[in-house]
C-alpha positions as CSV (number, residue, x, y, z in Angstrom):
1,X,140.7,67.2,125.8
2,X,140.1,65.0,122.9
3,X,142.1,63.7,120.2
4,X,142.4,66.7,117.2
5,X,140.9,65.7,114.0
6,X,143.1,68.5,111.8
7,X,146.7,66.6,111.6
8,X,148.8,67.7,114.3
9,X,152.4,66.5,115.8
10,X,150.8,66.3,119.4
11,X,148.0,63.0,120.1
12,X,145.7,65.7,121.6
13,X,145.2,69.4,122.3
14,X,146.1,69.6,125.8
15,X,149.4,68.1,124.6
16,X,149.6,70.7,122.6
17,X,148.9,73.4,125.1
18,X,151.2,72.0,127.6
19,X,154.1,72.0,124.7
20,X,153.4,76.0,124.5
21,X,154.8,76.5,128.2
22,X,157.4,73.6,128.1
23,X,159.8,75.6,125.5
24,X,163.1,73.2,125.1
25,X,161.6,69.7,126.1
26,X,161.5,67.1,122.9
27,X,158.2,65.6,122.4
28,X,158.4,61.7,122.6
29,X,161.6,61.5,121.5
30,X,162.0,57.9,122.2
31,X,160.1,55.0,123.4
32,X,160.5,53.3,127.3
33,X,160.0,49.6,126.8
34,X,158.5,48.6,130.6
35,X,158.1,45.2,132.4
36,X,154.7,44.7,134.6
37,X,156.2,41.9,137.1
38,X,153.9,38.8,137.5
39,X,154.3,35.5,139.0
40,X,153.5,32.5,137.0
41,X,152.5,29.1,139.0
42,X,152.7,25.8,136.3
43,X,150.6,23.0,136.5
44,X,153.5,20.5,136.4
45,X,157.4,20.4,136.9
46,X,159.8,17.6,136.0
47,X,162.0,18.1,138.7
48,X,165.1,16.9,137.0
49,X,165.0,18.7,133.4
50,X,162.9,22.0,135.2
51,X,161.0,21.6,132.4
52,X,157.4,23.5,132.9
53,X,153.8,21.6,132.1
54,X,151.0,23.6,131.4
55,X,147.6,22.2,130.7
56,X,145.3,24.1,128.8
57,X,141.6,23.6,127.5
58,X,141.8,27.2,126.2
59,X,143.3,30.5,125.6
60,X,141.9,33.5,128.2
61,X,142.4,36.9,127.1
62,X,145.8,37.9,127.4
63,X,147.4,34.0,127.8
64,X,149.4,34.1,124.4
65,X,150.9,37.2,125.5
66,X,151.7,36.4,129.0
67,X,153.0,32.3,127.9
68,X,155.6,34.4,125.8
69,X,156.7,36.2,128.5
70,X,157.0,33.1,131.0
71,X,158.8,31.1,128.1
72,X,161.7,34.7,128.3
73,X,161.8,35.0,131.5
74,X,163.0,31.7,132.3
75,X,166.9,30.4,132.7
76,X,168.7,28.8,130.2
77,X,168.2,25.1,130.0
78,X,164.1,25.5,131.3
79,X,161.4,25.3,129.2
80,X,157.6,25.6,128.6
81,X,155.4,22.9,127.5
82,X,152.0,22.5,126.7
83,X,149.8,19.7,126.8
84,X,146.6,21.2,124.5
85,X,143.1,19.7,125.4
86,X,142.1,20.4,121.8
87,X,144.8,21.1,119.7
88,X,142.9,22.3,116.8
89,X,141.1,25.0,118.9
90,X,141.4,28.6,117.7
91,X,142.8,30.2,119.9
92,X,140.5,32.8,120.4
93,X,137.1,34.0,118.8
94,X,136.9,34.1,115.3
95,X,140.9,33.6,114.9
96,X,142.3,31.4,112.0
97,X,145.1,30.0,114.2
98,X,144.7,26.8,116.0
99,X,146.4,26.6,119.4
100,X,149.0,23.9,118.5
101,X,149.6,26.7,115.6
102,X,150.1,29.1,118.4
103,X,152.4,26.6,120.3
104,X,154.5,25.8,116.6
105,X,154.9,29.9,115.5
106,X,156.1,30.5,119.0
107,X,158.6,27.5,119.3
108,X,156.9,26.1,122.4
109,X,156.7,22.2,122.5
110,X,153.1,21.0,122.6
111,X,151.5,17.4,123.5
112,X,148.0,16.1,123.6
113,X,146.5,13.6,126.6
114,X,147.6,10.6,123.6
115,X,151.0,11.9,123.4
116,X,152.0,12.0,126.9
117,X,154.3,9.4,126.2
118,X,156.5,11.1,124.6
119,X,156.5,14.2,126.8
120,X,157.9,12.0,129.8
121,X,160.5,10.3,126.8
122,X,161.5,13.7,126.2
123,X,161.8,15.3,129.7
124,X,163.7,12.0,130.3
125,X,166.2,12.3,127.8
126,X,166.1,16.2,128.0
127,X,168.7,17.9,125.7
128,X,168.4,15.1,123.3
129,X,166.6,15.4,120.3
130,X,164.0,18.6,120.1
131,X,162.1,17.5,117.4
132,X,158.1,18.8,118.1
133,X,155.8,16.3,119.7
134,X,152.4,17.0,117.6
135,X,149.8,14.3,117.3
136,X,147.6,13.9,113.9
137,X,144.1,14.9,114.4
């Protein structure tokens, strides 16, 4: 059945009929946070820091959510990087934020086909200095 449109405690009507026969059970007393397992294949690995390259000329749907996860799932002392085709690209329709803005709010190191230098500086010298690699544009 559908959702009621009169305020209710239950999300729908049959939620409410099946509360009417299940006397003494709470309803949604508490939230189940849930993991969907995925595997995650990066375009590049520095072997020696385990630092993880990803190259990207956009955002899909569901890629800011799922670069979150891959950035906490992984060991301490790995990390994410992204070398951004076009940095200033929103990253998706109509959004305000840019995908190096994306890359900054999130803490994820970013680096541009100009700035590949200092990716390979970094990785080199990893655990040095963190500052963000960002290129003017």
């Amino acid at each position: 059945m559908s959702r009621r449109s009169k305020k209710s405690a239950f999300r729908s009507t049959f939620e409410e009929d099946v509360s009417k026969i299940l006397k003494g059970f709470d309803y949604e007393p508490f939230t189940v946070p849930y993991v969907i397992e995925r595997n995650y294949r990066p375009d590049f690995v520095h072997n020696a820091s385990g630092t993880l390259v990803e190259c990207k000329g956009y955002f899909r749907d569901g890629d800011t959510k799922k670069y979150t996860s891959v950035r906490d799932s992984l060991p301490t002392g790995q990390q994410l990087v992204f070398v951004l085709m076009q940095p200033n690209k929103k990253i998706r329709k109509g959004a305000k934020m840019t995908m190096s803005q994306w890359c900054d709010k999130e803490g994820i190191l970013w680096y541009t086909l100009n700035t590949l230098q200092e990716l390979i500086d970094y990785v080199t010298n990893f655990g040095g200095d963190e500052g963000k690699a960002t290129e003017a544009v």
